[in-house]
N, C-alpha and C positions, 0 to 999 in steps of 0.2 A: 681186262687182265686174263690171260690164258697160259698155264701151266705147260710148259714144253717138258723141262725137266725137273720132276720131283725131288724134296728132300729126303738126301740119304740116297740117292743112285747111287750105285756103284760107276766108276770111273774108271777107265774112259769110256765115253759114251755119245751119241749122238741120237738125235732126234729130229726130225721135220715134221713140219704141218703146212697145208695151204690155205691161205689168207685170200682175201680178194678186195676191192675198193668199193667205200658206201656212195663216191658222188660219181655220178655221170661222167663220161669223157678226164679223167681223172688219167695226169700220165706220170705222177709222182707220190709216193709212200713213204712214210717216215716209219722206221722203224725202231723202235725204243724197248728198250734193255732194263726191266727189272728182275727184283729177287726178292723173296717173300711169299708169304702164308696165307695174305687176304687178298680177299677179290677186289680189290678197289685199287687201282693203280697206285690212288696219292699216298695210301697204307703201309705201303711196302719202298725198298733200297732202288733208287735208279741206279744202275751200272754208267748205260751210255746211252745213244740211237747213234741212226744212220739214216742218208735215204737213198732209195731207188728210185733211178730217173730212165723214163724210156718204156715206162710200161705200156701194154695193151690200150690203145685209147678205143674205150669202150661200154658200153650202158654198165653201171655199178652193179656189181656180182659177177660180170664176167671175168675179168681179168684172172688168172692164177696166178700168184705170187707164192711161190717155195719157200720158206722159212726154215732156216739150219740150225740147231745149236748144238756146237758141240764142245764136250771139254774135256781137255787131255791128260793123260796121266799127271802131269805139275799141276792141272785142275786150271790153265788157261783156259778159259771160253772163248769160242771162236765162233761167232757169228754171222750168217752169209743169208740173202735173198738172191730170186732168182726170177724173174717171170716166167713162165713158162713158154710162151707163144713167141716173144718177140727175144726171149736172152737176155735182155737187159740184167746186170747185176751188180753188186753191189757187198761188202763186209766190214767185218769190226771184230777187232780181236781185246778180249777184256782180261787182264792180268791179273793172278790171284790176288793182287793185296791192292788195285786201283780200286777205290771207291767199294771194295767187298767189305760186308759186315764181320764184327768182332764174335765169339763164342757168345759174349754177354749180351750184345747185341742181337744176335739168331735165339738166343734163349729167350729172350723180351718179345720178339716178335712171334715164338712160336707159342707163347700163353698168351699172347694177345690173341695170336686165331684162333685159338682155344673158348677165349671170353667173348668172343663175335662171332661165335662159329653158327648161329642160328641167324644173327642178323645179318648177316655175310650171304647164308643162303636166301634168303628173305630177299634182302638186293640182287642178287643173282637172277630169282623168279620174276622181279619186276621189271628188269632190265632185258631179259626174253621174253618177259608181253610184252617188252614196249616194241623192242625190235619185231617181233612179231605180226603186232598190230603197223607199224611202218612199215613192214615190207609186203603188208598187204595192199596197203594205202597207194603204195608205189606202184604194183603192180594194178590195181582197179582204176587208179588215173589214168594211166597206159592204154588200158581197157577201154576205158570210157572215151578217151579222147579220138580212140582208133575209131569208136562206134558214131561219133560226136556227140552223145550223149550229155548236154549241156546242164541238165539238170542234176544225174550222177555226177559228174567234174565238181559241181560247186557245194554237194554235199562231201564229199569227199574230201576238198580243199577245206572246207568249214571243218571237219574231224580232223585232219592232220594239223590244223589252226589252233584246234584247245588242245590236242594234243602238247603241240609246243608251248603253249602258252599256262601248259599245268606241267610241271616238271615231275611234283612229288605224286602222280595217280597212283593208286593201290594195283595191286594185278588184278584185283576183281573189276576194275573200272576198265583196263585196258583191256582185258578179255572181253566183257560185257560190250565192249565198246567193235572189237572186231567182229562178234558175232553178232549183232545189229547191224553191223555195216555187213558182212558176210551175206544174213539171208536178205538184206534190201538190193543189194548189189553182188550178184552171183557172177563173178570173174576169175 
């Protein structure tokens, strides 16, 4: 989950950010429409999605994908992606009253992020080592494979292996874990 537009902008208003794709060769995005207070997707109001077809076919992080949200003085959100390389694009326009939360509904979700608001960051922290530690792993594979370092590969493959196969690691372990792998494998 990532915040484009805050509660409480002022409207009209518009915002972007660039996004990019986590798998390899990747020529499609789904773009999905929440609203809400917590970091965890399933927490908060889905509006809608969309996808974009046509993107950058290209190693995961490259691609840039434009991300629009905007919403108009009636307070319609108008949604729109874009690649940036190839133009590919794509929109969704969200009606104030489709699928938008009630006053009493926005007031229950904003004491909720209130009462998770430490384990909200908590999962935030762990979810940036894991990413962290995976886009190391990604990248030192790469590394290793270019170098044929057969022995680096299959330590490497064995970390990304408990990695996936521990879902709940603490940040201490996923850190602990990049930087054991970091100074054995310097890529």
């Amino acid at each position: 989950m990532s915040v484009l537009i805050k509660r409480n902008t002022a409207i009209p208003v518009k915002k972007t950010r660039v996004y990019t794709t986590e798998e390899d060769w990747q020529t499609t995005e789904k773009v999905v429409i929440f609203e809400g207070e917590r970091a965890c997707v399933v927490d908060n109001n889905k509006l809608g999605e969309f996808e974009i077809s046509g993107i950058e076919r290209a190693k995961r992080g490259e691609p840039q994908i434009e991300v629009t949200f905007e919403i108009d003085a009636n307070g319609i959100l108008h949604v729109s992606a874009r690649d940036k390389k190839t133009g590919a694009k794509n929109q969704t326009t969200i009606s104030n009253n489709r699928g938008r939360l009630t006053q009493q509904d926005i007031d229950r979700m904003v004491e909720e992020a209130e009462k998770y608001k430490k384990d909200d960051a908590q999962m935030l922290k762990r979810i940036e080592a894991r990413n962290d530690l995976e886009a190391y792993l990604y990248r030192a594979l790469e590394a290793a494979s270019k170098k044929n370092d057969a022995a680096a590969q299959t330590a490497l493959r064995d970390a990304r292996d408990w990695m996936d196969d521990n879902e709940e690691l603490t940040v201490r372990e996923l850190e602990d874990k990049r930087r054991a792998l970091e100074r054995a494998y310097k890529y």
